[in-house]
C-alpha positions in Angstrom: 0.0 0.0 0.0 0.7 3.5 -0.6 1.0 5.8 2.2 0.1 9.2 2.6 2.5 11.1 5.0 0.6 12.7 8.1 2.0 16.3 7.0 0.5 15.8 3.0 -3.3 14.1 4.6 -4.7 17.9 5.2 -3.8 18.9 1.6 -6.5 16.4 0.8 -10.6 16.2 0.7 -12.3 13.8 0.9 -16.7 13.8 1.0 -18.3 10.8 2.5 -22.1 10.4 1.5 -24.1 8.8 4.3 -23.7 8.6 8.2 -24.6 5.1 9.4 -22.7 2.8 11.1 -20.2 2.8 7.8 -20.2 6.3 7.2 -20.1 8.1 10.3 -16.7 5.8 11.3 -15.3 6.3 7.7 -15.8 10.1 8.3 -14.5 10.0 12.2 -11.6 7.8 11.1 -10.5 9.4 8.1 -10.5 12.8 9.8 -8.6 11.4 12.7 -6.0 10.6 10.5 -5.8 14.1 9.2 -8.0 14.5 5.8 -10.4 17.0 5.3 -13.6 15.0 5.7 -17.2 16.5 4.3 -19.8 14.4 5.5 -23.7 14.4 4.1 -26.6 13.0 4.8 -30.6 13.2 4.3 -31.7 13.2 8.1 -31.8 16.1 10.1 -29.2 14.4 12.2 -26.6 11.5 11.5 -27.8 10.1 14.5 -30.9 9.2 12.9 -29.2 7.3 10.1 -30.9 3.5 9.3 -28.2 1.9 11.0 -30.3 2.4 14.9 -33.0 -0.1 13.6 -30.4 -3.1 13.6 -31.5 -4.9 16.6 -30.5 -7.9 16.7 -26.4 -7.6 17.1 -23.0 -7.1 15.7 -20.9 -10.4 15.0 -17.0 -10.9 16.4 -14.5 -13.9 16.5 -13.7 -13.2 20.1 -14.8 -16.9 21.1 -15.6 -15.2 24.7 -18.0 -18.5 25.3 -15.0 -20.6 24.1 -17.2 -22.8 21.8 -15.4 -23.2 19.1 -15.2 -20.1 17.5 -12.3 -18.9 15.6 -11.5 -15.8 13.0 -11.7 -18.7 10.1 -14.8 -19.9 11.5 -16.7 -16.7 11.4 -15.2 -16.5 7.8 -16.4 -20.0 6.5 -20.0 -19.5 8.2 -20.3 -16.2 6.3 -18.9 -18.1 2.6 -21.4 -21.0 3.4 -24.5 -18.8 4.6 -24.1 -16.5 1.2 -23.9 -19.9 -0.7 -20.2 -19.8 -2.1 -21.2 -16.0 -3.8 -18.9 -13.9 -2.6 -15.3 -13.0 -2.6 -12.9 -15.1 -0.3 -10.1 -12.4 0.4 -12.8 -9.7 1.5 -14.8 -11.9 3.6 -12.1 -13.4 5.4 -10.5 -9.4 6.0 -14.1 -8.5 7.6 -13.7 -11.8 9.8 -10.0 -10.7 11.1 -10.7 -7.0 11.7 -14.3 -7.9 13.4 -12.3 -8.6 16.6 -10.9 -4.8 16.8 -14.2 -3.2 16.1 -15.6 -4.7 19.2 -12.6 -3.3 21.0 -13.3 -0.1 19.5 -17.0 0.3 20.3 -16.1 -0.7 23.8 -13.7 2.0 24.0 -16.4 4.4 22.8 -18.7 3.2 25.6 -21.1 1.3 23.4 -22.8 -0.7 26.4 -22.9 -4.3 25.3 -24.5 -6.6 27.4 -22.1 -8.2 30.5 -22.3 -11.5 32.1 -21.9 -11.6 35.9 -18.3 -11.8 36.4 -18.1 -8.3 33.9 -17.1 -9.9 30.5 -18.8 -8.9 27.6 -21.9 -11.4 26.5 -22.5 -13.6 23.2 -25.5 -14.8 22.1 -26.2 -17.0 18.9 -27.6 -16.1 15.7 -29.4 -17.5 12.5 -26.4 -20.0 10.4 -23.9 -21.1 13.0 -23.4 -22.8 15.6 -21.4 -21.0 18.3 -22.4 -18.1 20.3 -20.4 -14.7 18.8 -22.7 -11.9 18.5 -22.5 -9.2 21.0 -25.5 -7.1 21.8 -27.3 -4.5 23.9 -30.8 -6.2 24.2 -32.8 -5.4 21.6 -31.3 -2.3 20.0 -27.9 -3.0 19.1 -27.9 -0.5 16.0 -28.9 2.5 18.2 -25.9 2.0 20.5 -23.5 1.1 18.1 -24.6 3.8 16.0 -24.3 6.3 18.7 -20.6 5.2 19.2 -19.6 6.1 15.8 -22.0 9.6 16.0 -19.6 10.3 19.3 -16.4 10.1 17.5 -18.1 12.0 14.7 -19.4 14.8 16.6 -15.8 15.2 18.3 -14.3 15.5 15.1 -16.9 18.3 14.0 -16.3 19.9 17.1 -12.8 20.1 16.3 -13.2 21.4 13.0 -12.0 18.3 11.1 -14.8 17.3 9.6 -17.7 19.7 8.3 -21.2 18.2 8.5 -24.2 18.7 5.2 -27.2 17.3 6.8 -30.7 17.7 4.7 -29.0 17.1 1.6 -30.2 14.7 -1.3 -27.3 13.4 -3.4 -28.3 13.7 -7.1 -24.9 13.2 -9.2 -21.1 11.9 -8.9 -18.6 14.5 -10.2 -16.2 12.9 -12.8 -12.9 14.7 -14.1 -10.8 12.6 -16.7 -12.7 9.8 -15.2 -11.8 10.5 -11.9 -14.5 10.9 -9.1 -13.5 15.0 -8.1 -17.3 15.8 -6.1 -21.2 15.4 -5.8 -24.1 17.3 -6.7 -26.8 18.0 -3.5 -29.9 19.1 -3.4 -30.8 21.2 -0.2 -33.8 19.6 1.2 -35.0 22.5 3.3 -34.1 25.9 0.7 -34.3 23.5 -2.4 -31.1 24.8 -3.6 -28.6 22.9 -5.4 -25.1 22.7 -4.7 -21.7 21.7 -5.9 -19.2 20.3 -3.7 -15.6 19.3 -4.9 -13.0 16.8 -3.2 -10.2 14.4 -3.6 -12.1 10.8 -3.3 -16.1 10.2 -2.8 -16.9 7.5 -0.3 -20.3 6.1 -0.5 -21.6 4.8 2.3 -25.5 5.2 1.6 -26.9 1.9 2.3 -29.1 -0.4 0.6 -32.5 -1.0 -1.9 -34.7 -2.8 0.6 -37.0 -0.4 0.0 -38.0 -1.5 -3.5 -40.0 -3.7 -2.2 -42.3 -0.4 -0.9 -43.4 -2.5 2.2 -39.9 -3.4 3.7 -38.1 -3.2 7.3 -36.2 -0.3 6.1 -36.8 3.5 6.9 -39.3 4.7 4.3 -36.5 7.1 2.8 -34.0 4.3 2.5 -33.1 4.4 -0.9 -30.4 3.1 -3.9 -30.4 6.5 -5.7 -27.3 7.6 -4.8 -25.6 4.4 -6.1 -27.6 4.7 -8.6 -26.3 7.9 -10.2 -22.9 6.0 -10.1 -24.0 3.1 -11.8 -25.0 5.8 -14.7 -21.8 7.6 -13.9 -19.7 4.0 -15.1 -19.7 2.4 -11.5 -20.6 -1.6 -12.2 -23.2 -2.8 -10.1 -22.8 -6.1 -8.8 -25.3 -8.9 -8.1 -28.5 -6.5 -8.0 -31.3 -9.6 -8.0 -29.6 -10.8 -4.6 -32.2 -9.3 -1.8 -32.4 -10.8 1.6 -36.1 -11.5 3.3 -36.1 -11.2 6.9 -37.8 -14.1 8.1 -38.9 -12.7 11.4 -41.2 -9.5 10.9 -45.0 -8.5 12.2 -47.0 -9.3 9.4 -49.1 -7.1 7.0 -51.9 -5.3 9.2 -53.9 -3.7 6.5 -53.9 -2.3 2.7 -52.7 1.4 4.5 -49.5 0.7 5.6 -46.0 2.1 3.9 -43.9 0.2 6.0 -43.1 -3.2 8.0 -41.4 -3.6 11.2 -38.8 -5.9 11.9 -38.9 -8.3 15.4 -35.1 -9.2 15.7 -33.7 -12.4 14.8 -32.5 -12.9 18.2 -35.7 -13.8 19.2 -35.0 -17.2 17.5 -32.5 -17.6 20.2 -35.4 -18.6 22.5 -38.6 -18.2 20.5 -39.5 -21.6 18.6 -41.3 -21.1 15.4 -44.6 -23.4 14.4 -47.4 -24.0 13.2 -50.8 -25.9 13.6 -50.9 -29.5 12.3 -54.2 -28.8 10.7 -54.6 -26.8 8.0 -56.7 -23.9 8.2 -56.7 -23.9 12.0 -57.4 -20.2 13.5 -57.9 -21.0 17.1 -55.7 -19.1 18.8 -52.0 -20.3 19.7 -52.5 -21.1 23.5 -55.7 -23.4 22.5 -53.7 -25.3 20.0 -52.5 -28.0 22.4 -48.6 -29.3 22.0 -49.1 -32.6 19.9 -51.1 -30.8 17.4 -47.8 -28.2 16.8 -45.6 -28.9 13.9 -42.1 -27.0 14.7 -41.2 -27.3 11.4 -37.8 -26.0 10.9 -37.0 -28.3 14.0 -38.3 -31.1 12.2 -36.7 -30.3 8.7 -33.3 -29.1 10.0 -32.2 -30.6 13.7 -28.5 -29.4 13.2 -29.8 -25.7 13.4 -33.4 -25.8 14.4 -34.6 -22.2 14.7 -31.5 -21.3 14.1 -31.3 -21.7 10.4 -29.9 -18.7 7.8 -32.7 -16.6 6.7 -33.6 -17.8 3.3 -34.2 -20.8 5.1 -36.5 -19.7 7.5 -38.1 -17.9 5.2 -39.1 -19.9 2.4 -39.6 -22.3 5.2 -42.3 -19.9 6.4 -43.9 -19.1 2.9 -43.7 -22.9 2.2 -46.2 -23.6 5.0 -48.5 -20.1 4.8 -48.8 -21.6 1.0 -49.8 -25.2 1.8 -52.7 -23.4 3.8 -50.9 -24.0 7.5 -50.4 -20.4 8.2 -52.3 -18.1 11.1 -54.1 -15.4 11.9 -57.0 -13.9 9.6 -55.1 -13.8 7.0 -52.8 -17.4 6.7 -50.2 -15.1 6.1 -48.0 -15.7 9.4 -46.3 -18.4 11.8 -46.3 -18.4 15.3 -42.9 -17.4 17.2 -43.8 -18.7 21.0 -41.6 -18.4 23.8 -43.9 -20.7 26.2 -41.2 -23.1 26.9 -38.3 -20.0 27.6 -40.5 -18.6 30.0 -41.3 -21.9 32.0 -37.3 -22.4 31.8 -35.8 -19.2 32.2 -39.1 -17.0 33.9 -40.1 -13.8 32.6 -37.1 -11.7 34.3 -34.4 -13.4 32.4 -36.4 -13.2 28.9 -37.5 -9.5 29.9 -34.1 -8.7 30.4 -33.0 -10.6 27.0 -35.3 -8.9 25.0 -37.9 -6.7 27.2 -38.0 -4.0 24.4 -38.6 -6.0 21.9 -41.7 -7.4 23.3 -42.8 -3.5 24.0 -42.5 -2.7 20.1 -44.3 -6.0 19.6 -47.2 -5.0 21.9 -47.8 -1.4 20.9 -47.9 -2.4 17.5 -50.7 -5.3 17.5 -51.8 -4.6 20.9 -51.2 -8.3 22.1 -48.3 -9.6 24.7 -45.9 -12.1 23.6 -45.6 -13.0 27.3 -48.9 -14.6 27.2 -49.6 -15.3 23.5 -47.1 -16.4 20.6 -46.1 -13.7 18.6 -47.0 -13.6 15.1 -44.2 -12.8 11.8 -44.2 -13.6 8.2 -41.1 -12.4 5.9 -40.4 -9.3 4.6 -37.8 -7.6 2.6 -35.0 -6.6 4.3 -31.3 -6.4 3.5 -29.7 -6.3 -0.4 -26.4 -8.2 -0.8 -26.0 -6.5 -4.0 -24.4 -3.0 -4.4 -21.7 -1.6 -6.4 -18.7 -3.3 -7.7 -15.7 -2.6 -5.4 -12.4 -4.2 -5.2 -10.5 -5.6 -2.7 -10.0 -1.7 -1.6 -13.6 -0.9 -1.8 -12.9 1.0 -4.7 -15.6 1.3 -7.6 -15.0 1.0 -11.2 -14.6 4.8 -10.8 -11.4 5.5 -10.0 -11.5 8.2 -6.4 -15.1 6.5 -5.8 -15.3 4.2 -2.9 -18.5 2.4 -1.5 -18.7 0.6 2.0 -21.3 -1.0 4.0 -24.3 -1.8 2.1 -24.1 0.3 -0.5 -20.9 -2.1 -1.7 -21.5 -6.2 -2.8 -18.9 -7.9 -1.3 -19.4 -9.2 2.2 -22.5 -11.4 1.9 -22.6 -13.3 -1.4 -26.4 -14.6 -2.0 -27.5 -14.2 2.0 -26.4 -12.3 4.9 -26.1 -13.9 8.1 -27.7 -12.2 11.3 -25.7 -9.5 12.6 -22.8 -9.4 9.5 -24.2 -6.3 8.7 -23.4 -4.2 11.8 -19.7 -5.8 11.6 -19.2 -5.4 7.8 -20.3 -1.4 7.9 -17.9 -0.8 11.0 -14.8 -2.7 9.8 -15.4 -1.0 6.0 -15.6 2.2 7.9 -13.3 2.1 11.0 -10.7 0.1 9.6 -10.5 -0.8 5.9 -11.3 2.6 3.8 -9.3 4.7 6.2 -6.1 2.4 4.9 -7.0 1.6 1.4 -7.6 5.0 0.3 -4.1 6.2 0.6 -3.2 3.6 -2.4 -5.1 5.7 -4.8 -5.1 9.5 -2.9 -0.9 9.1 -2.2 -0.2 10.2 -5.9 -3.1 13.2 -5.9 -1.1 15.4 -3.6 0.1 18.0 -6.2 -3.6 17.8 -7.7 -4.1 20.8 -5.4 -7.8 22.1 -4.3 -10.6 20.5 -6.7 -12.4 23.9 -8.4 -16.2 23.8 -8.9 -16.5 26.2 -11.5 -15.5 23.8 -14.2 -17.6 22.3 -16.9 -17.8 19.1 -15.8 -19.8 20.7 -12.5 -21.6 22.8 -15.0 -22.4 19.5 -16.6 -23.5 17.6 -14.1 -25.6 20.0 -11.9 -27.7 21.1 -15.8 -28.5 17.4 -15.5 -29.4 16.9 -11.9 -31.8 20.2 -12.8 -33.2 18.8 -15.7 -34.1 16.2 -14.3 -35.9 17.9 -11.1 -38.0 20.1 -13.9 -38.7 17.0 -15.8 -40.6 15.5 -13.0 -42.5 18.4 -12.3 -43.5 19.5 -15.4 -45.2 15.9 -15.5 -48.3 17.5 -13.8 -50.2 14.0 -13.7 -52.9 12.7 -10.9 -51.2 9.8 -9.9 -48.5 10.5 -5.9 -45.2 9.4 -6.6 -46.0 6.5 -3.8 -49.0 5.2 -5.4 -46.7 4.2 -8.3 -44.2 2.6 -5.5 -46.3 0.5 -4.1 -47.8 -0.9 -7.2 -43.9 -1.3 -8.3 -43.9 -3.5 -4.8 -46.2 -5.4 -5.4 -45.1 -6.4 -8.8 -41.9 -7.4 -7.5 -42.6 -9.0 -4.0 -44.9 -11.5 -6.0 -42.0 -11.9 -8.8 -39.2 -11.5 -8.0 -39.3 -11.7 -4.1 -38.7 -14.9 -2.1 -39.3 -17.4 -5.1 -38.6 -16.7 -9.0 -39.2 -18.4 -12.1 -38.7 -17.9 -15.9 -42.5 -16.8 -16.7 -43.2 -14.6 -13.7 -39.7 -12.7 -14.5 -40.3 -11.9 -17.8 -43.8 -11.1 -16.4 -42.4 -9.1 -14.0 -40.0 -7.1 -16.6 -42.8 -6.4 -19.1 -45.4 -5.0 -16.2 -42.3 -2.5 -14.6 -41.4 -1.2 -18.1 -45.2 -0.6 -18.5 -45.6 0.9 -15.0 -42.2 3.1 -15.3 -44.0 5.0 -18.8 -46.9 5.6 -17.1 -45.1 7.5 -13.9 -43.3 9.3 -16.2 -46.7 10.3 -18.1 -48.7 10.6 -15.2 -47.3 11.6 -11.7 -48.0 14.3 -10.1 -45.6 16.1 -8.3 -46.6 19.3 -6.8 -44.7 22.7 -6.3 -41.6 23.7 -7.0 -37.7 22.5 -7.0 -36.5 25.9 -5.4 -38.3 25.1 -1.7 -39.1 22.8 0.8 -40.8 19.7 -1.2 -40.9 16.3 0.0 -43.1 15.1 -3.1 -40.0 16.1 -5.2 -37.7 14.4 -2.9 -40.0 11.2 -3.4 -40.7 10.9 -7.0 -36.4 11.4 -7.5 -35.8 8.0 -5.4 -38.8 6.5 -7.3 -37.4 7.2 -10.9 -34.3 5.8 -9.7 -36.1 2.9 -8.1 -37.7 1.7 -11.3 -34.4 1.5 -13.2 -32.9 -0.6 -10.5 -35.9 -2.9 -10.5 -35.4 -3.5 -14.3 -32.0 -4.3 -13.6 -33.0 -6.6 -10.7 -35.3 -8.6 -12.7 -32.5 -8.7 -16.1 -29.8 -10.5 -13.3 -32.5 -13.0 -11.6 -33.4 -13.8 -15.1 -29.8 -14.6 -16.7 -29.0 -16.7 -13.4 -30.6 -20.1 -13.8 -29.6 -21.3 -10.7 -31.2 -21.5 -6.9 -28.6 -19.4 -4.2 -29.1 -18.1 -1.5 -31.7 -15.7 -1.2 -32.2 -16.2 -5.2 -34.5 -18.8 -5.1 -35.3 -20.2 -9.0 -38.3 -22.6 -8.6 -36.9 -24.2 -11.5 -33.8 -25.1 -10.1 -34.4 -26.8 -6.4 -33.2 -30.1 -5.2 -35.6 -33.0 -4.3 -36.5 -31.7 -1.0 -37.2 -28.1 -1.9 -33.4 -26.6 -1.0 -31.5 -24.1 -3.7 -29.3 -25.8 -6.1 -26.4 -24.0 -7.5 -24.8 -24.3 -10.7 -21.5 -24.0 -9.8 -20.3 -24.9 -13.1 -21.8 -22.3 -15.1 -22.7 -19.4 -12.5 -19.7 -19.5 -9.6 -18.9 -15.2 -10.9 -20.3 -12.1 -9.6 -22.9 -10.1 -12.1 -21.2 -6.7 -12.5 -23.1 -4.8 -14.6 -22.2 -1.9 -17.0 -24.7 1.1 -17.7 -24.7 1.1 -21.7 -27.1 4.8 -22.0 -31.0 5.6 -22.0 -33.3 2.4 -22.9 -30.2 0.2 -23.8 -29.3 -3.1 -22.5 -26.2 -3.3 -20.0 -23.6 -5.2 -20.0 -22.9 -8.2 -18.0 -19.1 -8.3 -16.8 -18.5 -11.5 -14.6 -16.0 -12.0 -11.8 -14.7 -15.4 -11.5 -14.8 -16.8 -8.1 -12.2 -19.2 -6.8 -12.8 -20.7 -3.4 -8.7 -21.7 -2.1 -9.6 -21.7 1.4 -13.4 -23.5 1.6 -14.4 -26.4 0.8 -17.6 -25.8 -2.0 -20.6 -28.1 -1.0 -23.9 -27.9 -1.0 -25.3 -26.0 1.7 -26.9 -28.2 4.1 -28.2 -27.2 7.7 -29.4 -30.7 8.9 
C-alpha cells in the first residue's frame, strides 16, 4: 500500500455520502487521520441514520463463550451462509478486523450486554453454531450507532470534519474519469449545490425499499448508487435481496412500512405452526401434539436457528400449503412458552424486554402470554456496487462501504454481518486503502467547482428535477411505489421463475412509462418539497428494479436468497450451478433504454471447501 504522510493528509478532501454505522466511522476515522472530511446525509441528524434499527447484534470472533469459534470460522460460516457467492479475500479481511471493532465500540462506551463476572456477553444467531454476536438487548444499531455519532461529533467539534445534513445526493462529479465531487440538493431551501473533493466515499446503504413495504426507513433508498451506476460504477449482483424471516406481518392495505422483530428472538422463540390446516384457534388453544415446529423437524443441526432464506421460504412454504395463522394465513407463530417456564419472565424481559414493548404497541397483544405472530419481509440487499478488494468502484477516487458495496455477503447475509461489515469498512479498511489511490493526488491541489464538468452535471441533476414536475399528472409518486412492490414481492421476491420474470419485466417497463406520463408532483424545486424528494428515489427505483429482474433472469440457478423454482433439489433446498454461475454479475450502464452489460468476476474458493449447503 501507498502511504500518505501525516504532513501531506490535510492537503487532501475527501466527501463521505451517508452517516450510518459505515459512514459516520469512515468520516471519524478518516478525519482522525488528518483529511479534510465532508460528510452528508438526508436526516436532520446523523444520529438518525438506518443503522439504529439493527436490533439484533453485531458479529466478532472473540470466542468469549469458548465454543469453538475462531477468525476462520466466522469467515467459512459467512462463505457457506451466502452460498459460495462472494469474494474469499474480503470476507475473510471482515472476519480478522471484526475482533478490533468490538474493541473499539467498547472503547467508545457502546454498552454491550455483560455476564456476571463483567465480561462482555454472546448470544447466537441465525447459520452457525457457536455463540459470537455481542449485543445491547434489543437495539444493538442505536448504541453502536451512537458510538460512531460520538467520535463524529468530536471531530466536528474540532473542526476536522464539516457536517451537510438535509441534503439529497443527485450526481457523482467525474474529471478525466476521476471521481472530483457530488451534486446536492438542499432539502430544506431546495437549492442545489456543488461540492468538490479528492475521493467520494459512499456509504449510503441499501435497496430494501424496493419492495415499498420493507423493514427499512421509508426514505431508504439506492439512488445515490444509482447515479454512479449511470456515472460507469458496475453494479454487482442487484437480483440478490435478503427476506427477513422474522417480521409483524401485513396489518392492513394502509401501511407504507413493516417492522422488523429481531432475529434474536429465535434464540429462545420456537417457530410453528398448527398441524391442521386452516386452524385459526388461537396459539395457546392449539395443544402441543397438534404443533408442527417445522424448521426443528426439517433441519435438527440448526433448528430455529437456520440462515434466513431458510427460515423464510420455510415460512412461505407452509402459509402456501394453507398452514399459516391469523386472519389472513399469512404468518407463523414465534412462541416463547417453553423460555418462559425455563428461564421466567425476568431473564427473557431482560434478554429482550423492548422488543416485546415494540411487539405490543404495535398489534396490541403480549408475547408474554400469547405467541407472537411474523411472516417475511424484505429486508437487506447483498447486492451493491462493484468494489475491489480496496472498496474502490470502477470509478477511480469512488469508494463504497457497507451496504451500499457487494462484497461481504454473497447470495444471503447472516444475522448480525451487517453491523460488523459497515464498522470494519468504515473504521478500519477505507481509512487504509484509500491512501493507495489518494498518495499520488497530492500536487492535484484544491478541486475547483467552476468547471464544466460541474456545469455539466448540476444542468442534469436540474433537468431532471423540472422534468418531474412539469409531469403534472394525478397519480402521488408512492402510489406508483407501491404498485412497483407489489409487482416485484410477487416476482421477483422470495421465489422466481422464468415466466413470472419476464412477467415481472414487461409490467415494470409498462408501469415506469406511465409514472413518467402521469405523476403528479406538486410545487416547486426551489423550496421545501418532500413530493419532489420522493418521485427522484422513485425514478431511480424503477431502473434498479429493471436491472434486478435482467440479473434473476440470466442466473438459472437457486442461491441463497435467489430462489429459482426451477432449479431446487428434491426436497425443496436451492441448487447451484456451480459450473456455469460461480462469478459475480457486475453490470455496466450502456445509456438511455439500452441493455447493460454483464461483466463476470470469476470466483475461486482456495480456502473453503464448496458443498452444497446443508443445515441438517
Amino acid at each position: 500500500m501507498n502511504l500518505v504522510s501525516p504532513a501531506n493528509k490535510k492537503k487532501l478532501d475527501i466527501i463521505v455520502v451517508g452517516t450510518g454505522i459505515a459512514g459516520a466511522p469512515a468520516a471519524a476515522s478518516l478525519a482522525q487521520l488528518g483529511y479534510n472530511v465532508k460528510v452528508f446525509c438526508y436526516q436532520d441528524s446523523s444520529r438518525r441514520a438506518h443503522s439504529v434499527a439493527a436490533q439484533g447484534g453485531i458479529n466478532a470472533a472473540k470466542n468469549y463463550p469458548n465454543d469453538g469459534d475462531s477468525i476462520y470460522r466466522l469467515f467459512y460460516d459467512m462463505i457457506k451462509g451466502g452460498d459460495y457467492r462472494a469474494r474469499e479475500s474480503n470476507v475473510y479481511r471482515a472476519a480478522e478486523v471484526s475482533n478490533e471493532v468490538i474493541d473499539q465500540l467498547t472503547a467508545q462506551g457502546v454498552p454491550f450486554a455483560r455476564e456476571y463476572g463483567g465480561t462482555l456477553s454472546n448470544r447466537s444467531f441465525g447459520g452457525v453454531q457457536v455463540s459470537r454476536t455481542f449485543y445491547a438487548r434489543g437495539q444493538t444499531g442505536q448504541q453502536v450507532l451512537l458510538g460512531s455519532y460520538s467520535a463524529l461529533k468530536r471531530m466536528i467539534s474540532e473542526g476536522k470534519v464539516k457536517m451537510y445534513a438535509r441534503r439529497q445526493m443527485l450526481e457523482i462529479v467525474t474529471v478525466d474519469g476521476h471521481a472530483r465531487g457530488i451534486i446536492t440538493r438542499n432539502l430544506v431551501t431546495g437549492e442545489t449545490e456543488r461540492h468538490s473533493a479528492h475521493a467520494v466515499i459512499l456509504a449510503t446503504g441499501g435497496y430494501g425499499t424496493i419492495y415499498y413495504l420493507s423493514t427499512l426507513a421509508i426514505n431508504s433508498n439506492g439512488s445515490a448508487a444509482w447515479s454512479a451506476y449511470k456515472k460507469g460504477a458496475f453494479f454487482a449482483n442487484p437480483s440478490f435481496i435478503q427476506i427477513h424471516p422474522t417480521c409483524i406481518p401485513q396489518l392492513n392495505d394502509y401501511q407504507s412500512k413493516l417492522t422488523l422483530m429481531s432475529e434474536s428472538l429465535r434464540n429462545d422463540g420456537r417457530i410453528w405452526v398448527p398441524k391442521e390446516k386452516d386452524d385459526k384457534r388461537p396459539g395457546n388453544d392449539i395443544p402441543e401434539d397438534e404443533r408442527d415446529y417445522y424448521l426443528e423437524r426439517r433441519y435438527p443441526a440448526f433448528g430455529n436457528l437456520v440462515p434466513r432464506d431458510v427460515a423464510s421460504r420455510a415460512a412461505k412454504e407452509r402459509c402456501d400449503a394453507g398452514y399459516g395463522v391469523g386472519d389472513t394465513g399469512q404468518a407463523v407463530f414465534l412462541d416463547f412458552k417453553h423460555a418462559l417456564e425455563k428461564q421466567g419472565k425476568d431473564v427473557i424481559e431482560d434478554k429482550y424486554g423492548n422488543l416485546f414493548e415494540m411487539y405490543e404497541t404495535i398489534t396490541g397483544e403480549s408475547p408474554y402470554i400469547r405467541p407472537m405472530r411474523i411472516y417475511p419481509a424484505g429486508h437487506y440487499t447483498m447486492g451493491g456496487l462493484w468494489v475491489d478488494y480496496e472498496l474502490q468502484t470502477t470509478i477511480p477516487g469512488l469508494f463504497a462501504i457497507g451496504e451500499a458495496n457487494f462484497s461481504d455477503h454473497g447470495a444471503n447475509r447472516l444475522g448480525a454481518s451487517s453491523l460488523m461489515q459497515g464498522a470494519t469498512d468504515g473504521y478500519f479498511i477505507v481509512p487504509n486503502t484509500i491512501s493507495n489511490y489518494l498518495s499520488d493526488k497530492i500536487r492535484t491541489g484544491k478541486v475547483a467547482t467552476d468547471t464544466k464538468e460541474f456545469d455539466e452535471a448540476e444542468k442534469e441533476a436540474k433537468e431532471r428535477l423540472e422534468k418531474l414536475l412539469n409531469i403534472n399528472g394525478t397519480q402521488t409518486a408512492s402510489s406508483f411505489h407501491k404498485r412497483l412492490g407489489k409487482i416485484l414481492w410477487d416476482y421477483a421476491g422470495m421465489a422466481r421463475n422464468e415466466e413470472g420474470l419476464k412477467k415481472a419485466l414487461a409490467m415494470v417497463n409498462d408501469l415506469k412509462n406511465e409514472f413518467w406520463k402521469d405523476v403528479k408532483v406538486p410545487g416547486t424545486s426551489g423550496e421545501f418539497n418532500q413530493e419532489l424528494e420522493k418521485a427522484v428515489r422513485i425514478a431511480s427505483t424503477f431502473e434498479l428494479s429493471q436491472l434486478l429482474i435482467k440479473d434473476a433472469l440470466s442466473r438459472k440457478e437457486s442461491c441463497g436468497a435467489h430462489y429459482r423454482e426451477e432449479y431446487v433439489t428434491e426436497d425443496g433446498e436451492a441448487k447451484r450451478n456451480d459450473g456455469e454461475y460461480m462469478y459475480v454479475s457486475a453490470w455496466e450502464y450502456q445509456g438511455e433504454d439500452k441493455e447493460p452489460k454483464l461483466h463476470k468476476e470469476e470466483l475461486k474458493f482456495e480456502f473453503v471447501e464448496v458443498k452444497q449447503r446443508s443445515y441438517k
